[in-house]
C-alpha positions as CSV (number, residue, x, y, z in Angstrom):
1,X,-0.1,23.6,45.3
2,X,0.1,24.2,41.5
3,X,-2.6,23.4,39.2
4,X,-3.6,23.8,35.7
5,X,-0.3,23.0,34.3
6,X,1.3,25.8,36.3
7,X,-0.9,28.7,35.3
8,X,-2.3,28.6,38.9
9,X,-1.8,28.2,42.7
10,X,-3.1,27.7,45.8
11,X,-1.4,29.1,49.3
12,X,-2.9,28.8,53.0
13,X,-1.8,31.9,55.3
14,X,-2.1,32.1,58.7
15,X,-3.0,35.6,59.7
16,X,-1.7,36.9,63.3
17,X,-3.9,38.1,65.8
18,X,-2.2,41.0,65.5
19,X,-2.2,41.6,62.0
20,X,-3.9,44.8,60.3
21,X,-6.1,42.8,58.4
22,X,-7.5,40.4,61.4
23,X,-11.2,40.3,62.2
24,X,-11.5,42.0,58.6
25,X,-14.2,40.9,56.3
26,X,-13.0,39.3,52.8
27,X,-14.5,42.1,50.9
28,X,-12.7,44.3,53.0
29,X,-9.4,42.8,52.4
30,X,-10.1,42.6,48.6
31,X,-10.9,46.2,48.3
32,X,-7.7,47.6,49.5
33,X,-5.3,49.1,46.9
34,X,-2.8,46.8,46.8
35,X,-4.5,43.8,47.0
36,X,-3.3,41.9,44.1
37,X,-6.6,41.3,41.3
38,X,-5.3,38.4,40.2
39,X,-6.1,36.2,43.7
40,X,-9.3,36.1,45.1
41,X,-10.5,33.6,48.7
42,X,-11.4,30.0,47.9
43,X,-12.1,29.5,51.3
44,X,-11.4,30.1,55.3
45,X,-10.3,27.9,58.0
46,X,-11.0,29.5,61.8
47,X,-8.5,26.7,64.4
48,X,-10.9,27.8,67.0
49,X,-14.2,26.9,65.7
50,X,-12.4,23.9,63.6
51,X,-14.7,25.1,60.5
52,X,-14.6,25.9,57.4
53,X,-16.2,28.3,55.3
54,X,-16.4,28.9,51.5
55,X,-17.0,32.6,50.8
């Protein structure tokens, strides 16, 4: 989804069970090196719970 006239976006990702960054905390995620500073985490969905949080 593109807002603000195109000078932002939103994208969902899925991450696999099996992914390096599963059962990671945000922070931890945001912290790594290449972790882009321009995108930060407006929120997370967990299928299993059905909830949704807002870090």
């Amino acid at each position: 989804m593109t807002l603000g006239g195109g000078e932002a976006e939103i994208y969902a990702a899925k991450i696999p069970e099996k992914a390096r960054s599963a059962g990671m905390k945000i922070t931890e995620i945001a912290q790594k090196w290449n972790f882009p500073k321009e995108c930060f985490f407006i929120g997370i969905y967990r299928e299993e719970g059905g909830e949704f949080l807002i870090p």
